[in-house]
C-alpha positions as CSV (number, residue, x, y, z in Angstrom):
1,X,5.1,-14.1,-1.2
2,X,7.1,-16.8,-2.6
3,X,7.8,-19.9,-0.6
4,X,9.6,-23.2,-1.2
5,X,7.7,-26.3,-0.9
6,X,9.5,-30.1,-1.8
7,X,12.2,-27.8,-3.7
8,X,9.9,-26.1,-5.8
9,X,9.2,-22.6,-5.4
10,X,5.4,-21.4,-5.3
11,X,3.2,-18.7,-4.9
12,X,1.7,-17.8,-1.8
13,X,-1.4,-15.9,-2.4
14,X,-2.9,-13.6,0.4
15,X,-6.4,-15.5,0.6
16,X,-4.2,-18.7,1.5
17,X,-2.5,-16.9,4.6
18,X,-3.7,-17.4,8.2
19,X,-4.3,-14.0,10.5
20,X,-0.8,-14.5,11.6
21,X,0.8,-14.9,8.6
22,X,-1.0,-12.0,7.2
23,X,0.0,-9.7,9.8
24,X,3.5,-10.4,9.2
25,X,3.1,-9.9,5.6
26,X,1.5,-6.6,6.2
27,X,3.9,-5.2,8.5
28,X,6.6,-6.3,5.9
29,X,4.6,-4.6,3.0
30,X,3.8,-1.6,5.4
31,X,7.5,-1.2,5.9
32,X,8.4,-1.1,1.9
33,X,5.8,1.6,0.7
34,X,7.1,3.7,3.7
35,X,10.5,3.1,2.7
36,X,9.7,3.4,-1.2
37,X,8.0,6.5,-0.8
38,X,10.3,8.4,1.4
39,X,12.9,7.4,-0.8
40,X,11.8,8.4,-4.6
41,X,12.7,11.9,-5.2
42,X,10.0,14.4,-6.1
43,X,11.3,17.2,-8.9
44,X,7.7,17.6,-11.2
45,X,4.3,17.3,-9.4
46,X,3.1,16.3,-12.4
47,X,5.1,13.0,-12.7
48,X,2.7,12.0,-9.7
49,X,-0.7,10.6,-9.2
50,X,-2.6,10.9,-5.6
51,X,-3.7,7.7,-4.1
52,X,-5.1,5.8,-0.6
53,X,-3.5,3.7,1.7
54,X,-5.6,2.1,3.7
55,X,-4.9,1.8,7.5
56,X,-7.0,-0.3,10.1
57,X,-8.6,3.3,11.5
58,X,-8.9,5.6,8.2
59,X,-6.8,6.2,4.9
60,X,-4.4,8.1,4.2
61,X,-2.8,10.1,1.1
62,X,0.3,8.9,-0.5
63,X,1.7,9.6,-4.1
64,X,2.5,7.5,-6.4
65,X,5.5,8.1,-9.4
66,X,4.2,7.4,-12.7
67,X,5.0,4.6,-14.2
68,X,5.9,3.0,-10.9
69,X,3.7,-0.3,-11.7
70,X,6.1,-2.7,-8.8
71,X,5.0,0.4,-5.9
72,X,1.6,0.9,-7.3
73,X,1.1,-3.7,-6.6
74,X,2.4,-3.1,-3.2
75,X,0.2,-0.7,-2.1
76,X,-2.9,-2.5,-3.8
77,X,-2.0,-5.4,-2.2
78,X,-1.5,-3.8,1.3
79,X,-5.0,-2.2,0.6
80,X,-6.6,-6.0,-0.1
81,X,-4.9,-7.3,3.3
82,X,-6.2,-4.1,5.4
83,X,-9.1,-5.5,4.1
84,X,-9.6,-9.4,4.5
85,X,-7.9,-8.6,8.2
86,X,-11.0,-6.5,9.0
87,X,-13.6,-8.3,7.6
88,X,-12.1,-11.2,9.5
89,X,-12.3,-9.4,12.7
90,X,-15.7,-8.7,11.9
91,X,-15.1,-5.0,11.7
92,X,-17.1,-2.4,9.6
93,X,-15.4,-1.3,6.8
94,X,-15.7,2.0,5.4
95,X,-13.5,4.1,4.0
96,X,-14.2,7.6,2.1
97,X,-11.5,7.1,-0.8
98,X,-13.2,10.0,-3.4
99,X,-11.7,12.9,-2.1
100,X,-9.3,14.2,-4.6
101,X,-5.5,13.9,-3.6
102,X,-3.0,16.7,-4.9
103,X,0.3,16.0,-4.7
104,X,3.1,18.5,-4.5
105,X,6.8,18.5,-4.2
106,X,8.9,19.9,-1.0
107,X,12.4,19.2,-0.2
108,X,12.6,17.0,-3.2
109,X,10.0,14.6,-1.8
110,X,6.4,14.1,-2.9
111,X,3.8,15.3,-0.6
112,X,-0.1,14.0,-0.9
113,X,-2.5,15.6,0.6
114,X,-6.5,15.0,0.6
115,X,-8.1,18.6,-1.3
């Protein structure tokens, strides 16, 4: 995120947020791949690639358009917080992320599914 500090604007990194913080972030980030996603019409599977979200319990299979390099940050970055919040509640982390995803499209939305 970008705050401003002494009327300068700087860069708030996700290593530099306290648990608080971070859970706000998340919840904000959460929020705008759910949005982005369920918004971006789906005409050609094959303008898709398969990827994982991370949640706190398990993953799950989203698609990604593309191309899409902004959506593609977001959801890396959501992945890196999921992270750092469970390591620093001292949880296990493991997450089976090589199953294949296929993505097909319904309704004119992209569906991702785990083969």
């Amino acid at each position: 995120r970008i705050d401003c500090k002494e009327g300068k604007s700087k860069i708030v990194y996700l290593q530099e947020l306290n648990s608080e913080e971070l859970q706000v972030e998340m919840a904000k980030l959460y929020d705008d791949i759910k949005k982005h996603y369920d918004n971006t019409s789906c005409n050609n599977p094959n303008d898709w690639l398969g990827i994982t979200l991370l949640t706190e319990e398990s993953v799950e299979a989203i698609a990604l358009k593309k191309g899409d390099t902004n959506f593609n940050y977001k959801v890396s970055t959501y992945n890196q917080a999921i992270v750092r919040k469970l390591r620093s509640e001292g949880k296990e982390i493991e997450f089976d992320t090589l199953d294949k995803i296929v993505v097909k499209c319904e309704n004119n939305k992209a569906i991702a599914e785990f083969e």
